[in-house]
N, C-alpha and C positions, 0 to 999 in steps of 0.2 A: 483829343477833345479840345474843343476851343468856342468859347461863346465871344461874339462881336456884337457890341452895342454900335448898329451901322450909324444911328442919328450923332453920335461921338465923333465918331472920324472927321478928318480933315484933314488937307495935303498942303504943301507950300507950294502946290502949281496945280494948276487948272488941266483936270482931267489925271489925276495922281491918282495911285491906286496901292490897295491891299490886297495882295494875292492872298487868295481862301485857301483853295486846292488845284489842285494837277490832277485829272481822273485821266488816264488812258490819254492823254494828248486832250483832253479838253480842260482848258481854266475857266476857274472861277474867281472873278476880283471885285470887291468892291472900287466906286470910282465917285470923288469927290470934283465938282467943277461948278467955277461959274461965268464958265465961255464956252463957246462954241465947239464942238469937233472941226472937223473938214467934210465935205465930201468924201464919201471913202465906198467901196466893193470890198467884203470881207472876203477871204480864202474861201471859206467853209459857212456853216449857217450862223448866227449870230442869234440869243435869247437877251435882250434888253430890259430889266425892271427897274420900275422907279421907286423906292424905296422912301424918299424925304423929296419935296421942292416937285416943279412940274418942267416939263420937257418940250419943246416943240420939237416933233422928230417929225422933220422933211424928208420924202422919198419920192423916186421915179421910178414910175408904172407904167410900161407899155407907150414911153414917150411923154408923159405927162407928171408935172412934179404936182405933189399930192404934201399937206401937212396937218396935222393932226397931234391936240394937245394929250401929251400924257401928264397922270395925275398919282399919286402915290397908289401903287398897288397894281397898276397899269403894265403891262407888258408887252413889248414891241418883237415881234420875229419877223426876223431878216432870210429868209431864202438866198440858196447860193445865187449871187451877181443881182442881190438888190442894192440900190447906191442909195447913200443915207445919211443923212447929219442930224446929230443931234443937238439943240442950241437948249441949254436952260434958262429957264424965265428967273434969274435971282440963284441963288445956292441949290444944289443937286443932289443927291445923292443916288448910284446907281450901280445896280447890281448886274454885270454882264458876264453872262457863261458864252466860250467860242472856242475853236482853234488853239491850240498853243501858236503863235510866235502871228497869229493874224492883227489886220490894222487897228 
């Protein structure tokens, strides 16, 4: 049993995280940030929520970069071999379920 007050958290580095759980090979972490990802291709599929703070999450589609702002409560899915960055507009807070040991 464990309750987490996510708007509390915060990391000493940007994109820091609270591992929740380990279900079967899939984590769930929260992730405090207020910089950019990278460009990245996850292993496996990726669930994105924004939880606090809003998000530009830039992707390409079929050759075309596409961005689109997320907002608290917003959630972003990644298909295996969507390329993705997420950049926060100000403090973040974001809750991503994927892969064990992906980008």
């Amino acid at each position: 049993m464990q309750i987490i007050r996510s708007k509390e958290f915060t990391a000493e580095r940007a994109w820091g995280a609270l591992p929740i759980a380990n279900m079967n090979g899939i984590t769930t972490r929260l992730h405090w940030t207020d910089q950019p990802y990278k460009w990245h291709i996850n292993d496996g599929e990726e669930v994105f929520v924004v939880l606090d703070g809003q998000v530009a999450m830039s992707y390409r589609q079929d050759g075309e970069e596409h961005t689109v702002e997320l907002n608290p409560g917003d959630i972003f899915y990644a298909s295996v071999g969507t390329e993705h960055i997420a950049s926060p507009i100000g403090a973040a807070r974001i809750l991503v379920i994927e892969k064990e040991g992906s980008v």
